[in-house]
ChimeraX commands (.cxc) that place a marker at each C-alpha (Angstrom):
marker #1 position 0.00,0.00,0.00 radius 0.5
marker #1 position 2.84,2.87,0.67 radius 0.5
marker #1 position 4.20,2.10,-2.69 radius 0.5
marker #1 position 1.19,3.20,-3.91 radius 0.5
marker #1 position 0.70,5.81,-1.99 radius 0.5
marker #1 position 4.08,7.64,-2.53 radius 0.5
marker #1 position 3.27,8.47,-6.39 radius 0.5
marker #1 position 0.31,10.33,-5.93 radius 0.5
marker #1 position 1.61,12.19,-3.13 radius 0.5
marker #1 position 4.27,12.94,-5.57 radius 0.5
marker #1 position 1.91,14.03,-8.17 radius 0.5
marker #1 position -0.29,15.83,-5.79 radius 0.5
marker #1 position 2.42,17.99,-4.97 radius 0.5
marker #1 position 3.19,19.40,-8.24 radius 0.5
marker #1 position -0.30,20.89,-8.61 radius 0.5
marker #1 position 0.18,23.34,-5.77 radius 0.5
marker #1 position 2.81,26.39,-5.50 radius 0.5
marker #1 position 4.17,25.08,-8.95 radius 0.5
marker #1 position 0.88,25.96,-10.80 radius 0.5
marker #1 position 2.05,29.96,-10.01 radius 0.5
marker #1 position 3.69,31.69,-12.35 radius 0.5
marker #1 position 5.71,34.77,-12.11 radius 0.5
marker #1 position 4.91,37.34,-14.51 radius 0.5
marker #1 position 7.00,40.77,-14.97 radius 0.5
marker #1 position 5.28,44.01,-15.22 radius 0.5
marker #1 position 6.30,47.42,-16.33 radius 0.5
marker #1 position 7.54,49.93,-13.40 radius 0.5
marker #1 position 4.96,51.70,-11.11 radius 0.5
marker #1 position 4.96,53.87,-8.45 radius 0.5
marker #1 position 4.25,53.33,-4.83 radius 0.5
marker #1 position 1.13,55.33,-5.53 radius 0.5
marker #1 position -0.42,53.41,-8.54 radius 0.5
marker #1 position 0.08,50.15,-6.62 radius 0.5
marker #1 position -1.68,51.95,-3.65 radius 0.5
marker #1 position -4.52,53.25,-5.93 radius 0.5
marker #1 position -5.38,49.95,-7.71 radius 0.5
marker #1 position -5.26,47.68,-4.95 radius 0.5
marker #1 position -7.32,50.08,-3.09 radius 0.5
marker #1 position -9.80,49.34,-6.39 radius 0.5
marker #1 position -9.68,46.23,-6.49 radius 0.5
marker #1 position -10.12,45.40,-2.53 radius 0.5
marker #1 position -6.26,44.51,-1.84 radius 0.5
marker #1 position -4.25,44.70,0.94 radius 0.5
marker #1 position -0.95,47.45,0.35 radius 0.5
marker #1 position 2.09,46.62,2.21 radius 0.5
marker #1 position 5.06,49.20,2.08 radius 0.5
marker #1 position 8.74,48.24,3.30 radius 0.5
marker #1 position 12.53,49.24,3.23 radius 0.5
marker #1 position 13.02,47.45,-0.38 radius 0.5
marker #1 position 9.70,47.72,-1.88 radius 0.5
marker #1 position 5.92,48.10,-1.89 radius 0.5
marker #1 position 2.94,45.59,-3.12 radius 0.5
marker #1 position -0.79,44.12,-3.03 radius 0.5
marker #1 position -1.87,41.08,-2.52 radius 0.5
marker #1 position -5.25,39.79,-2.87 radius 0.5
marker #1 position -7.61,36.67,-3.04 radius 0.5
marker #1 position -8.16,37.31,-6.76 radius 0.5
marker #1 position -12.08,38.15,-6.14 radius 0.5
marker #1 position -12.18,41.60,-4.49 radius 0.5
marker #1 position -10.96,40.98,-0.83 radius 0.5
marker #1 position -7.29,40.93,0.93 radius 0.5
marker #1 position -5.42,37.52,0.41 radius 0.5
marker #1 position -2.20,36.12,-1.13 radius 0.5
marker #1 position -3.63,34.21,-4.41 radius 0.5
marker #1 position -2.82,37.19,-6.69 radius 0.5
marker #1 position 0.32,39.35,-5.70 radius 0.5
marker #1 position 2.01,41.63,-6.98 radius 0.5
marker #1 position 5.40,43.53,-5.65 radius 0.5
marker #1 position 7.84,46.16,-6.91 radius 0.5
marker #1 position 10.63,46.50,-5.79 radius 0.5
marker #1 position 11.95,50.54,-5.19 radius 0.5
marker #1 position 13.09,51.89,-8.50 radius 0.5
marker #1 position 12.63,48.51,-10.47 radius 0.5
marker #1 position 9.66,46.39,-12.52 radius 0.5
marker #1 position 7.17,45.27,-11.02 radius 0.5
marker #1 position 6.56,41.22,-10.45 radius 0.5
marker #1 position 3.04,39.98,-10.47 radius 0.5
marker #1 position 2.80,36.04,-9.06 radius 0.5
marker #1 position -0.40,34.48,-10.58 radius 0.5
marker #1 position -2.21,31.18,-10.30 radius 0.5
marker #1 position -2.27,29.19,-13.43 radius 0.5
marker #1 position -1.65,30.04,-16.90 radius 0.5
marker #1 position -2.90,33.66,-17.26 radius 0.5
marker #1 position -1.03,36.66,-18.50 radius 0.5
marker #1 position -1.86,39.71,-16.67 radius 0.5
marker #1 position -0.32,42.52,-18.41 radius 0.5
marker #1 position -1.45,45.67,-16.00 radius 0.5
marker #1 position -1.47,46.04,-12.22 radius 0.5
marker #1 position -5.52,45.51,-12.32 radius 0.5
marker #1 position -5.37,42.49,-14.30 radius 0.5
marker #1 position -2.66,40.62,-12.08 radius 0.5
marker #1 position -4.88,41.45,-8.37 radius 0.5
marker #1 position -7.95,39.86,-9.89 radius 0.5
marker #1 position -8.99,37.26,-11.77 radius 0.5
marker #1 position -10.38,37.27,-15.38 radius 0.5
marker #1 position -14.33,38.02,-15.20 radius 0.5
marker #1 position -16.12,34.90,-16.60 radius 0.5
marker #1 position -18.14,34.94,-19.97 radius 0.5
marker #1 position -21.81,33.87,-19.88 radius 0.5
marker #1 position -22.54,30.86,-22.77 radius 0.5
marker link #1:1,2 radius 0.2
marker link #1:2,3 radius 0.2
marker link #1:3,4 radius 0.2
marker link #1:4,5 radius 0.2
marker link #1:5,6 radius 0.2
marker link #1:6,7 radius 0.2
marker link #1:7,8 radius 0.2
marker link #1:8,9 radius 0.2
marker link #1:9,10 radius 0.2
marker link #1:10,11 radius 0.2
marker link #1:11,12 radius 0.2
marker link #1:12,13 radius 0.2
marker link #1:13,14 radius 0.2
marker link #1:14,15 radius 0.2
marker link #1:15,16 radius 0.2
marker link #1:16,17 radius 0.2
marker link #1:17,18 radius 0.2
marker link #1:18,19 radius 0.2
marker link #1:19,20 radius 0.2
marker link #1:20,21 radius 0.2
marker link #1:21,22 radius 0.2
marker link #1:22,23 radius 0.2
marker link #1:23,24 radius 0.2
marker link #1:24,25 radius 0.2
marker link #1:25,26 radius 0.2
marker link #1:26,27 radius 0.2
marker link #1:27,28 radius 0.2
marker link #1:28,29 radius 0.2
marker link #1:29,30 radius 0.2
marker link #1:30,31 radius 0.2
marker link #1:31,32 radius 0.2
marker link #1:32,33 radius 0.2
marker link #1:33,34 radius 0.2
marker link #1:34,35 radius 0.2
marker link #1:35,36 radius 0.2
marker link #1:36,37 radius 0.2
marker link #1:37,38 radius 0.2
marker link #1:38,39 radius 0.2
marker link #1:39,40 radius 0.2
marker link #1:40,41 radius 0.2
marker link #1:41,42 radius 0.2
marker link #1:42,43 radius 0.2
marker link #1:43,44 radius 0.2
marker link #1:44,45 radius 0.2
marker link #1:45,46 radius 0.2
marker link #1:46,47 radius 0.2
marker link #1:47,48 radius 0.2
marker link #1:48,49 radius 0.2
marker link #1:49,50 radius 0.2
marker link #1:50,51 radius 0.2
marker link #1:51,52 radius 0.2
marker link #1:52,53 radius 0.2
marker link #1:53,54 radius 0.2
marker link #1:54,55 radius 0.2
marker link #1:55,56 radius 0.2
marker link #1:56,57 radius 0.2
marker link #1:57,58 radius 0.2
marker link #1:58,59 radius 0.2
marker link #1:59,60 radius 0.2
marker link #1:60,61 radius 0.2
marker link #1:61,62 radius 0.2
marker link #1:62,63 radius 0.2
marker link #1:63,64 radius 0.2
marker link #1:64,65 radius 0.2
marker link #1:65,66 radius 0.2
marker link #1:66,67 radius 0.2
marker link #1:67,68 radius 0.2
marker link #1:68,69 radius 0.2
marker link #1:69,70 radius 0.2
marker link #1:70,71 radius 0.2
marker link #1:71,72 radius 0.2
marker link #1:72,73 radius 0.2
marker link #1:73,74 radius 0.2
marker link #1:74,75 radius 0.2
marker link #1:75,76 radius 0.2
marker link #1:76,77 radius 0.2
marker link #1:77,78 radius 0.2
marker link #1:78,79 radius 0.2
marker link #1:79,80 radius 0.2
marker link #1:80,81 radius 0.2
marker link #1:81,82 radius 0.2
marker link #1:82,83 radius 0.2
marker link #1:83,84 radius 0.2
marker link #1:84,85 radius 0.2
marker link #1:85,86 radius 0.2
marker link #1:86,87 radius 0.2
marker link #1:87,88 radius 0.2
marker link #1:88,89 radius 0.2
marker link #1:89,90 radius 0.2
marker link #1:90,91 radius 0.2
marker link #1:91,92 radius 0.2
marker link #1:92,93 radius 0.2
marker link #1:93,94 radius 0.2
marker link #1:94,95 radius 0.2
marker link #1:95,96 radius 0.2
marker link #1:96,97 radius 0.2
marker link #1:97,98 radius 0.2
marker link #1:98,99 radius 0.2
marker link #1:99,100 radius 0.2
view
């Protein structure tokens, strides 16, 4: 039975923290971070190095869409799956869906 068991733990595994990407975005102020995750329900942090957002992707604070700049440097958005955020906005939430 743990022979069996080992695999799929294995496998499991890859599906979480690997399935994030890290996407780079163009350089923004301390103040357009600020603005746009105060849009999009994020939570700002500021420190010594740099300043970001994080959110849950769906309006509220969280850590499932992030982005952080670094002071005087690009921006780096980390985002769950395959999507290509290519603005601040885009990267703190997710896509909206498309009736059928």
């Amino acid at each position: 039975m743990r022979v069996l068991i080992a695999p799929f733990i294995l496998l499991a595994g890859l599906g979480g923290p690997a399935a994030a990407s890290d996407i780079h975005l163009r350089k923004s102020t301390a103040d357009e971070v600020k603005s746009v995750c105060a849009k999009v329900g994020g939570n700002y942090t500021q420190d010594a190095h740099g300043y970001g957002c994080g959110t849950d992707c769906n309006g509220k604070p969280g850590t499932d869409c992030v982005v952080y700049c670094k002071t005087d440097d690009k921006c780096t958005a980390q985002v769950i799956g395959a999507r290509r955020p290519t603005s601040l906005q885009s990267a703190l939430q997710a896509p909206a869906r498309h009736a059928r």
